[in-house]
mmCIF file of the N, C-alpha and C atoms, coordinates in Angstrom:
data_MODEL
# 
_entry.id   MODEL 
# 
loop_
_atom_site.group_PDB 
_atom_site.id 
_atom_site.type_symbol 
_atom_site.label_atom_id 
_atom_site.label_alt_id 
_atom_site.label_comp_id 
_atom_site.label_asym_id 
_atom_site.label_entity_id 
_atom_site.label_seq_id 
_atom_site.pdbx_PDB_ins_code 
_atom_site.Cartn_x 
_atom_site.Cartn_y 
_atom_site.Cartn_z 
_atom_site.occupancy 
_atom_site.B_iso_or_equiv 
_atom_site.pdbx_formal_charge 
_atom_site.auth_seq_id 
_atom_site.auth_comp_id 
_atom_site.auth_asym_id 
_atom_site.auth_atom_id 
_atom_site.pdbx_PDB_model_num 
ATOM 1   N N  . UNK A 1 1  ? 91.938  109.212 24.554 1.00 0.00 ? 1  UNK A N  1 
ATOM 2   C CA . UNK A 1 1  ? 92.271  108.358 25.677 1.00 0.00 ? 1  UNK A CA 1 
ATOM 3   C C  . UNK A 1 1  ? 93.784  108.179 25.804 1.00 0.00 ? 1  UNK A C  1 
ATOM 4   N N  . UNK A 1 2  ? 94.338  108.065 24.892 1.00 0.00 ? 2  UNK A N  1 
ATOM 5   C CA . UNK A 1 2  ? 95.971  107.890 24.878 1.00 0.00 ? 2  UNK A CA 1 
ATOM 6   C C  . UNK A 1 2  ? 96.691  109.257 25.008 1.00 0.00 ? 2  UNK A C  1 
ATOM 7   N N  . UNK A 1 3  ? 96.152  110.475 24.974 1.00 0.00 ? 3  UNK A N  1 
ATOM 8   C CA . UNK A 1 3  ? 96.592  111.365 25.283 1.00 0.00 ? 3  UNK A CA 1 
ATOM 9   C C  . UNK A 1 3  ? 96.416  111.406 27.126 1.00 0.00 ? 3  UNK A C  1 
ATOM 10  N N  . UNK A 1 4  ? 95.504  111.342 27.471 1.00 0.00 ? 4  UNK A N  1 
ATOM 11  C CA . UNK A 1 4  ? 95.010  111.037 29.156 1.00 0.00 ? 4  UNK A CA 1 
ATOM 12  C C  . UNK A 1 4  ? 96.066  110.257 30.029 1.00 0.00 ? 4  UNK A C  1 
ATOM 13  N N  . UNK A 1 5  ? 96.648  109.019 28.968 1.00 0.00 ? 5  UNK A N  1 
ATOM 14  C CA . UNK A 1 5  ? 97.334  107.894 29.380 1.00 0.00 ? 5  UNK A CA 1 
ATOM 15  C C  . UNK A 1 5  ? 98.756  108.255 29.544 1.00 0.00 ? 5  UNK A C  1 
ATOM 16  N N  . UNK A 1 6  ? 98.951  108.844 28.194 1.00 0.00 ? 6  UNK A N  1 
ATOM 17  C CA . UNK A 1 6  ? 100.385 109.699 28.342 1.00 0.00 ? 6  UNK A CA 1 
ATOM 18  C C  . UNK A 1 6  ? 100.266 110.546 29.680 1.00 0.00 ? 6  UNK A C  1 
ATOM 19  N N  . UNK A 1 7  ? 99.147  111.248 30.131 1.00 0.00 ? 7  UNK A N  1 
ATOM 20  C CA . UNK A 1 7  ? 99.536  112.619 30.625 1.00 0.00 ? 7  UNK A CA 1 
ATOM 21  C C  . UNK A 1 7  ? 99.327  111.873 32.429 1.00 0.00 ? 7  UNK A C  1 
ATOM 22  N N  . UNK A 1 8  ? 99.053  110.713 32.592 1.00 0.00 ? 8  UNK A N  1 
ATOM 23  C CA . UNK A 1 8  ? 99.031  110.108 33.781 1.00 0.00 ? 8  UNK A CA 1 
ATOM 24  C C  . UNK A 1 8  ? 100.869 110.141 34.265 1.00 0.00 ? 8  UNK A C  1 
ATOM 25  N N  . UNK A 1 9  ? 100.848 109.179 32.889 1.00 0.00 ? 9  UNK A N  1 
ATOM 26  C CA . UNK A 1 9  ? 102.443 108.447 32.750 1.00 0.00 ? 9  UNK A CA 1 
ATOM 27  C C  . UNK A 1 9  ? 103.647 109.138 32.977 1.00 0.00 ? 9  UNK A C  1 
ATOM 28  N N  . UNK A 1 10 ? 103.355 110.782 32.466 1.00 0.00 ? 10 UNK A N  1 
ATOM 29  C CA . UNK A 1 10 ? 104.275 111.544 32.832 1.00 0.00 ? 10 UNK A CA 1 
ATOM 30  C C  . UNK A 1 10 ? 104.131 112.181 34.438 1.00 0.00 ? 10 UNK A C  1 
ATOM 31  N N  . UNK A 1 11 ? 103.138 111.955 34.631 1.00 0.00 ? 11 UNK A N  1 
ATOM 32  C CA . UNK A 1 11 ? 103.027 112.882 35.945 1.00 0.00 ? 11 UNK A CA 1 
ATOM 33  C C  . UNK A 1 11 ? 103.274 111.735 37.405 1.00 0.00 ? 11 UNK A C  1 
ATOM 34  N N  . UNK A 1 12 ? 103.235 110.316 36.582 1.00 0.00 ? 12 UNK A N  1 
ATOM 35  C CA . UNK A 1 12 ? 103.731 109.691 37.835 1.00 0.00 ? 12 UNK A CA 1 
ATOM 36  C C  . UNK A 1 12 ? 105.012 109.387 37.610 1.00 0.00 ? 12 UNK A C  1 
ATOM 37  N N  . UNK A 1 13 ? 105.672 109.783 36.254 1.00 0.00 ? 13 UNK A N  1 
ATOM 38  C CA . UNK A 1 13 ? 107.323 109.883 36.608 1.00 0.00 ? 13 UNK A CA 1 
ATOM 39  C C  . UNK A 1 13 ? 107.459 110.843 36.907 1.00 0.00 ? 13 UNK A C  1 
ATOM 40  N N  . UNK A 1 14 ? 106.870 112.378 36.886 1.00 0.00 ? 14 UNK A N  1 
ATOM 41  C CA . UNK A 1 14 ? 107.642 113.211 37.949 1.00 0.00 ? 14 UNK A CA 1 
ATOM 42  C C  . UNK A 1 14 ? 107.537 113.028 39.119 1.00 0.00 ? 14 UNK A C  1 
ATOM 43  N N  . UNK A 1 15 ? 106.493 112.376 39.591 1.00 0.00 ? 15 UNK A N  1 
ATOM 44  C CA . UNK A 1 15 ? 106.422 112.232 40.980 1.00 0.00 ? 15 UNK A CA 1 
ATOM 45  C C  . UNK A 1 15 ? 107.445 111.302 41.598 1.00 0.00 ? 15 UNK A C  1 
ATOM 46  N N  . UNK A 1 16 ? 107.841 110.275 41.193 1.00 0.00 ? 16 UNK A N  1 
ATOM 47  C CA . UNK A 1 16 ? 108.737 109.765 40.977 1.00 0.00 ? 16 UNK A CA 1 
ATOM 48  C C  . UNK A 1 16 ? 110.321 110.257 41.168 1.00 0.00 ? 16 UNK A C  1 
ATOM 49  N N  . UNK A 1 17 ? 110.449 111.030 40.230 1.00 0.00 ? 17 UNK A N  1 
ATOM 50  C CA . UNK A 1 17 ? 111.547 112.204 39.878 1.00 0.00 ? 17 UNK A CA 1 
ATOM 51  C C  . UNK A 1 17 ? 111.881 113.077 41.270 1.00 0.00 ? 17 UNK A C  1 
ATOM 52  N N  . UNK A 1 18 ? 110.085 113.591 41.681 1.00 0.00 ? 18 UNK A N  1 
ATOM 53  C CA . UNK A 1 18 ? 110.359 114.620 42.838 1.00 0.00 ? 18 UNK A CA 1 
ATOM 54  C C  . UNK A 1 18 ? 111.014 113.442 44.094 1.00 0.00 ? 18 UNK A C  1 
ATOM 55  N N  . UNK A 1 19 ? 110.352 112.267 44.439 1.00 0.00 ? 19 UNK A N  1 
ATOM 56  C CA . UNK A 1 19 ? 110.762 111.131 45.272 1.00 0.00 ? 19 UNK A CA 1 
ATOM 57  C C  . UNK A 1 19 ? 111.907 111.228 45.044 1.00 0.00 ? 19 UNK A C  1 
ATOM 58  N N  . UNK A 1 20 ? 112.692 111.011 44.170 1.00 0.00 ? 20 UNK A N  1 
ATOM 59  C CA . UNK A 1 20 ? 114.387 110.658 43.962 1.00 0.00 ? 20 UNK A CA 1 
ATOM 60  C C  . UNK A 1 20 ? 114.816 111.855 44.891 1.00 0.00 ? 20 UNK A C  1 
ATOM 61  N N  . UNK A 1 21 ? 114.383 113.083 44.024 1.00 0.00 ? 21 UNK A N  1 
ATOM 62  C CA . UNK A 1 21 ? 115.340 114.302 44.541 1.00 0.00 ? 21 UNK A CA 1 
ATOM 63  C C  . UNK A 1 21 ? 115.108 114.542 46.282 1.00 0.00 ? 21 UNK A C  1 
ATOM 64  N N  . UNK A 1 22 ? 113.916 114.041 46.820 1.00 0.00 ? 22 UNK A N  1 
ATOM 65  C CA . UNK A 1 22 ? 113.806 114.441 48.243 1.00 0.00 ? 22 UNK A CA 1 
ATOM 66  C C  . UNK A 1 22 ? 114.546 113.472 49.058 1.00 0.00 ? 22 UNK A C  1 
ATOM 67  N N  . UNK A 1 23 ? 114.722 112.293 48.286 1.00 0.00 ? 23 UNK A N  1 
ATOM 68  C CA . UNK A 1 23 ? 115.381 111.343 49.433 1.00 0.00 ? 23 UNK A CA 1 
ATOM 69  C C  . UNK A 1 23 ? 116.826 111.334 49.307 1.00 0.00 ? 23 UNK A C  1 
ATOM 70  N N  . UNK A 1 24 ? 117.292 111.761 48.050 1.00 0.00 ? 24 UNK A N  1 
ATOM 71  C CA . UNK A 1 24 ? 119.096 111.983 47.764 1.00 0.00 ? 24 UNK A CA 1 
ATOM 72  C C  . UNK A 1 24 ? 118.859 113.708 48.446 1.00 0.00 ? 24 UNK A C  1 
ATOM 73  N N  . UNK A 1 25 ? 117.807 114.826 48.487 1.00 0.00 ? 25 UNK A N  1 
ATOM 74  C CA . UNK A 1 25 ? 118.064 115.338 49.455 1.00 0.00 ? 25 UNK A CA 1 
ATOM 75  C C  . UNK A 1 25 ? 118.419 115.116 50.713 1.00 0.00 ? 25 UNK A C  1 
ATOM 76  N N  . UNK A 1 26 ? 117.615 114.643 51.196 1.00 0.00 ? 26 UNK A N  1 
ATOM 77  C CA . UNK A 1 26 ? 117.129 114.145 52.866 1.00 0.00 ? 26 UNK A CA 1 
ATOM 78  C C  . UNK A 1 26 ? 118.265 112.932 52.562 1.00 0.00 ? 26 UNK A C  1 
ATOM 79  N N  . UNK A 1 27 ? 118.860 112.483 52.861 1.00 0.00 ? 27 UNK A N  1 
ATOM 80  C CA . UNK A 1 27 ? 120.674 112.103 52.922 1.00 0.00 ? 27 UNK A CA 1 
ATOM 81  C C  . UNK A 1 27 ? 121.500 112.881 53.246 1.00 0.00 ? 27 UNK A C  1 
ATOM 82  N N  . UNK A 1 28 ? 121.346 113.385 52.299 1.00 0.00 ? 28 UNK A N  1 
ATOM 83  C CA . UNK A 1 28 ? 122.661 114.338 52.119 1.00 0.00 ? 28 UNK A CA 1 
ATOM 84  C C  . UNK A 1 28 ? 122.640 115.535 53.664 1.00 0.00 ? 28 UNK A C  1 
ATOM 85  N N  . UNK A 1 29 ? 121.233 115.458 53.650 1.00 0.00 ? 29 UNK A N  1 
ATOM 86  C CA . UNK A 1 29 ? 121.079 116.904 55.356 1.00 0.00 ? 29 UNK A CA 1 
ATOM 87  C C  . UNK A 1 29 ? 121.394 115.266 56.521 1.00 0.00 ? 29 UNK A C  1 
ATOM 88  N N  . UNK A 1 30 ? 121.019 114.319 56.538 1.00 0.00 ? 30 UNK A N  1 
ATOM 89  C CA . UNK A 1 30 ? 120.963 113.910 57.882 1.00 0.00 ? 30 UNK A CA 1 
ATOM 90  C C  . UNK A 1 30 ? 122.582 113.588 57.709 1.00 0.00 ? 30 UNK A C  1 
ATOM 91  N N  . UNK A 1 31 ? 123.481 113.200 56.647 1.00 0.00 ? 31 UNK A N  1 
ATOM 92  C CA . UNK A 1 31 ? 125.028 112.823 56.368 1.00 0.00 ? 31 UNK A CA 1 
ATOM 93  C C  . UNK A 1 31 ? 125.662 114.078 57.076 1.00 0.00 ? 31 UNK A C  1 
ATOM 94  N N  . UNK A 1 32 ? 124.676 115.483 56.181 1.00 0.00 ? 32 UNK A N  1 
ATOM 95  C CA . UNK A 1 32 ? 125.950 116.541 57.041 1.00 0.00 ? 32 UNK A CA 1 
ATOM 96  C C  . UNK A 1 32 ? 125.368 116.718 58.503 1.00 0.00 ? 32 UNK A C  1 
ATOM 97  N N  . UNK A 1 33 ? 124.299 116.423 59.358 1.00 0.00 ? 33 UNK A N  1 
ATOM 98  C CA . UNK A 1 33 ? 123.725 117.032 60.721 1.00 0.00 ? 33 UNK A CA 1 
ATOM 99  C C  . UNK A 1 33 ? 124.571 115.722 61.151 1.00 0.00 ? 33 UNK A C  1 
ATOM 100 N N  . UNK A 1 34 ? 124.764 114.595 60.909 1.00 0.00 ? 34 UNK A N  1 
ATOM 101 C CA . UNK A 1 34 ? 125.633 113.412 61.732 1.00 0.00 ? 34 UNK A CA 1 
ATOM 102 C C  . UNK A 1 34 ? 127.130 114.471 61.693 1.00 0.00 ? 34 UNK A C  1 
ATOM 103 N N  . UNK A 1 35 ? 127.499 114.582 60.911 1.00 0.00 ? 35 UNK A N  1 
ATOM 104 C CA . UNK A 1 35 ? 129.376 115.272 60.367 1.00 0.00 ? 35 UNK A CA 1 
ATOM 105 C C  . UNK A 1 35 ? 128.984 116.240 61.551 1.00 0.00 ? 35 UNK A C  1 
ATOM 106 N N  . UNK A 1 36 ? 128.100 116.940 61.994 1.00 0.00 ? 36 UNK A N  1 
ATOM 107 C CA . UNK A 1 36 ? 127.918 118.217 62.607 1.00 0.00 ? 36 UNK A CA 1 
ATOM 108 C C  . UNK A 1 36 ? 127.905 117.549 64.184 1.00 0.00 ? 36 UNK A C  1 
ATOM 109 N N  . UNK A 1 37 ? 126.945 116.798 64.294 1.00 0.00 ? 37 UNK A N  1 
ATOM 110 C CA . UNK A 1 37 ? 126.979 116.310 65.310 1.00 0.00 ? 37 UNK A CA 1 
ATOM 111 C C  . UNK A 1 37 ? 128.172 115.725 66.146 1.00 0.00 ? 37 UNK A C  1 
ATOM 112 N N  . UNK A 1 38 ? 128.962 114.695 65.404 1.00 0.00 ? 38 UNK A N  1 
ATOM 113 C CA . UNK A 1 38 ? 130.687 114.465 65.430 1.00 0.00 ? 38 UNK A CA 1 
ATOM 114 C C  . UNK A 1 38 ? 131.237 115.685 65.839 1.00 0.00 ? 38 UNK A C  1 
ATOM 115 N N  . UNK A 1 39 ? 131.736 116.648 65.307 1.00 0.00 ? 39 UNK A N  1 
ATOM 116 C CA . UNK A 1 39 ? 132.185 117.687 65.260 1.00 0.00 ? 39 UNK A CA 1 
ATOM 117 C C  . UNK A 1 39 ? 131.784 118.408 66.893 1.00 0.00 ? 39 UNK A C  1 
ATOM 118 N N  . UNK A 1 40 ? 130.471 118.574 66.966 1.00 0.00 ? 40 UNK A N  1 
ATOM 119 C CA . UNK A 1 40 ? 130.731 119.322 68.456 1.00 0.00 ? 40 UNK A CA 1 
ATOM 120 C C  . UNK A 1 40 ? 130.743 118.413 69.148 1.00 0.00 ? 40 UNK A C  1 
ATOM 121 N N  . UNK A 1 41 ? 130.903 117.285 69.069 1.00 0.00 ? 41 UNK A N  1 
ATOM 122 C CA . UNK A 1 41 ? 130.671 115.918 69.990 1.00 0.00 ? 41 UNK A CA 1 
ATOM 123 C C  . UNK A 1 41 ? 132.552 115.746 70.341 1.00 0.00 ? 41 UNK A C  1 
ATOM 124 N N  . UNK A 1 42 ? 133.175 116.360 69.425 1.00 0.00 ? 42 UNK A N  1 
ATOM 125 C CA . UNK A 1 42 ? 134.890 116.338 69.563 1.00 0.00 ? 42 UNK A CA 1 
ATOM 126 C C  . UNK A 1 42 ? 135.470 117.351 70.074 1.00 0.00 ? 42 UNK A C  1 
ATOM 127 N N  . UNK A 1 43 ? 134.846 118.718 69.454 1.00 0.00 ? 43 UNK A N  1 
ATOM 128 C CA . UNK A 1 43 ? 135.079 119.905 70.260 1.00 0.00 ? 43 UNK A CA 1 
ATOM 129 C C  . UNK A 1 43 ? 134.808 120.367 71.884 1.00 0.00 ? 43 UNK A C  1 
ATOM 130 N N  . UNK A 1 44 ? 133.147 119.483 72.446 1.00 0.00 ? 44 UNK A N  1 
ATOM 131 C CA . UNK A 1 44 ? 133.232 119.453 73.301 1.00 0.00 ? 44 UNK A CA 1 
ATOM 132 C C  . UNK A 1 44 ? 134.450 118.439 74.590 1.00 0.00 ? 44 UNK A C  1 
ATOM 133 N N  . UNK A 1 45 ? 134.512 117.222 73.922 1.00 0.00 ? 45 UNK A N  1 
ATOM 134 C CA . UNK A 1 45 ? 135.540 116.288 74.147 1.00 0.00 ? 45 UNK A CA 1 
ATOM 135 C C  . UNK A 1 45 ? 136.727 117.043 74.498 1.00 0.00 ? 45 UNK A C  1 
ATOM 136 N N  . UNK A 1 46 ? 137.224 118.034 73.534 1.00 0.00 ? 46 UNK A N  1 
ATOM 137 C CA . UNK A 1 46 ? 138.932 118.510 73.102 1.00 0.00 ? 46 UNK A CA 1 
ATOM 138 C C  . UNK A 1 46 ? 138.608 119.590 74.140 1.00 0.00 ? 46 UNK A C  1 
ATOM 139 N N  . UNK A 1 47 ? 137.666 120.578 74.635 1.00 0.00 ? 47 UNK A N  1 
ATOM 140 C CA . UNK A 1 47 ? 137.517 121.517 75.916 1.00 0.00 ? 47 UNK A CA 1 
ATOM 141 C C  . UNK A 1 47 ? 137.866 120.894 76.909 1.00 0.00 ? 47 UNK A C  1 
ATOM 142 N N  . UNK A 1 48 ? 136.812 119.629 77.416 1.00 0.00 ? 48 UNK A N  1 
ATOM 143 C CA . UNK A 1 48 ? 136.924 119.160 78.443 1.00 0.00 ? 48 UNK A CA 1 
ATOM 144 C C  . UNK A 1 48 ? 138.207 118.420 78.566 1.00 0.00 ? 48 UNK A C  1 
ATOM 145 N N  . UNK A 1 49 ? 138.894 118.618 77.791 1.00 0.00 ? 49 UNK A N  1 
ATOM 146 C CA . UNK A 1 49 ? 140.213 117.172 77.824 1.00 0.00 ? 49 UNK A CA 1 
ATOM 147 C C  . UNK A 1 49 ? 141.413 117.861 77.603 1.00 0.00 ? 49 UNK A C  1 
ATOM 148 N N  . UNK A 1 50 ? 141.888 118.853 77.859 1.00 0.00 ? 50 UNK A N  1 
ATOM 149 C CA . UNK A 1 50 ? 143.197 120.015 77.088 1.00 0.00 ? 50 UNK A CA 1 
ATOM 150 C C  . UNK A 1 50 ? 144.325 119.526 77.048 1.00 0.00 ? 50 UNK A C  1 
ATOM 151 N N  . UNK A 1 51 ? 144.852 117.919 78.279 1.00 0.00 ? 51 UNK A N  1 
ATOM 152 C CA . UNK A 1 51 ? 145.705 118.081 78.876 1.00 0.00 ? 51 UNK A CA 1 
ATOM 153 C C  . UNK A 1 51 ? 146.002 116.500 77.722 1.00 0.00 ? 51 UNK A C  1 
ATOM 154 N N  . UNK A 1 52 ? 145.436 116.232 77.058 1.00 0.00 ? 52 UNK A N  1 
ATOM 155 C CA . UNK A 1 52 ? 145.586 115.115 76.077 1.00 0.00 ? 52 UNK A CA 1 
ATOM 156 C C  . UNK A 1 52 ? 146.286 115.646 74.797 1.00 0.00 ? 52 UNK A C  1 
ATOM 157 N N  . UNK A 1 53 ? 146.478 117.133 74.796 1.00 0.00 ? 53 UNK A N  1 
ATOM 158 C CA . UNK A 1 53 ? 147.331 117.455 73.451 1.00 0.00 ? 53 UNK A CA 1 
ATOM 159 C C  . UNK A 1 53 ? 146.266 117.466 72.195 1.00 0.00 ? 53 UNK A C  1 
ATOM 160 N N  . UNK A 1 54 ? 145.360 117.284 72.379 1.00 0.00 ? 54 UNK A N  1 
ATOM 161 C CA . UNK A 1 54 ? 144.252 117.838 71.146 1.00 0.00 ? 54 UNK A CA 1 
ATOM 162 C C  . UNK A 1 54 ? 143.215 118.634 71.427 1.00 0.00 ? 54 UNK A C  1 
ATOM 163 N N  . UNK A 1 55 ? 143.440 118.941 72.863 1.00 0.00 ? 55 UNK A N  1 
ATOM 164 C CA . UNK A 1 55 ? 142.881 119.969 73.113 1.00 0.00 ? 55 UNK A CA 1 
ATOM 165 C C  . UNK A 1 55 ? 142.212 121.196 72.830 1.00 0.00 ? 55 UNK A C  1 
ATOM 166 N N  . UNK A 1 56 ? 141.985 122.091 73.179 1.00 0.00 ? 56 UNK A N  1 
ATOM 167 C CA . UNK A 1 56 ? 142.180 123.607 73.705 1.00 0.00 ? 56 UNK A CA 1 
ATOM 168 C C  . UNK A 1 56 ? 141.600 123.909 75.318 1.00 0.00 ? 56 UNK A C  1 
ATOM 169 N N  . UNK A 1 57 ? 143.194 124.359 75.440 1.00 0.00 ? 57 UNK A N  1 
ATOM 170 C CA . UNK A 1 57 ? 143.285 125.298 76.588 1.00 0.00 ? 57 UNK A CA 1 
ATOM 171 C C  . UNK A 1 57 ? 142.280 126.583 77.140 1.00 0.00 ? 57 UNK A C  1 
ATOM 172 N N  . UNK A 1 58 ? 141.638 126.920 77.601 1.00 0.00 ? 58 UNK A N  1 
ATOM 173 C CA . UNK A 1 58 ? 141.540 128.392 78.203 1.00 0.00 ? 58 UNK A CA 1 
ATOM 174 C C  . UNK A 1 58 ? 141.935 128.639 79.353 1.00 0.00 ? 58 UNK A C  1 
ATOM 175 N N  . UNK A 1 59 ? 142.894 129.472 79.327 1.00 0.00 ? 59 UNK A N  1 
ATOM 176 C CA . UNK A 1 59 ? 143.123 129.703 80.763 1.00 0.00 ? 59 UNK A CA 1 
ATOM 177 C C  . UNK A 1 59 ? 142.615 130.754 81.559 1.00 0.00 ? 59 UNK A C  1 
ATOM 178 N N  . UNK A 1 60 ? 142.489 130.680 82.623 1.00 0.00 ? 60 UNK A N  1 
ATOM 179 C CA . UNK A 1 60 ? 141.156 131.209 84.111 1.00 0.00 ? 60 UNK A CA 1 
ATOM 180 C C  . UNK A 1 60 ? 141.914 132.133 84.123 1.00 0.00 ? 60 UNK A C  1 
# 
């Protein structure tokens, strides 16, 4: 029976374990898709805006 008990005990700290790693995963992707999101959210900004000096230009 105490072998059973052990073998519960370990398997609900890995589960546990796997929980940690998916949610310090799943951070870390929605931290960089926000950084990403910023990013073309400025680039589109700096197209439409050239004449503000942080621009980019294309010229026609």
């Amino acid at each position: 029976m105490k072998k059973l008990s052990g073998l519960i005990l370990m398997q609900e700290q890995m589960e546990r374990n796997l929980n940690t790693a998916f949610e310090k995963s799943f951070k870390a992707y929605n931290s960089q898709l926000s950084e990403m999101k910023q990013d073309n959210e400025y680039f589109l900004l700096s197209i439409q805006n050239p004449e503000n000096g942080k621009g980019i230009y294309f010229p026609s």
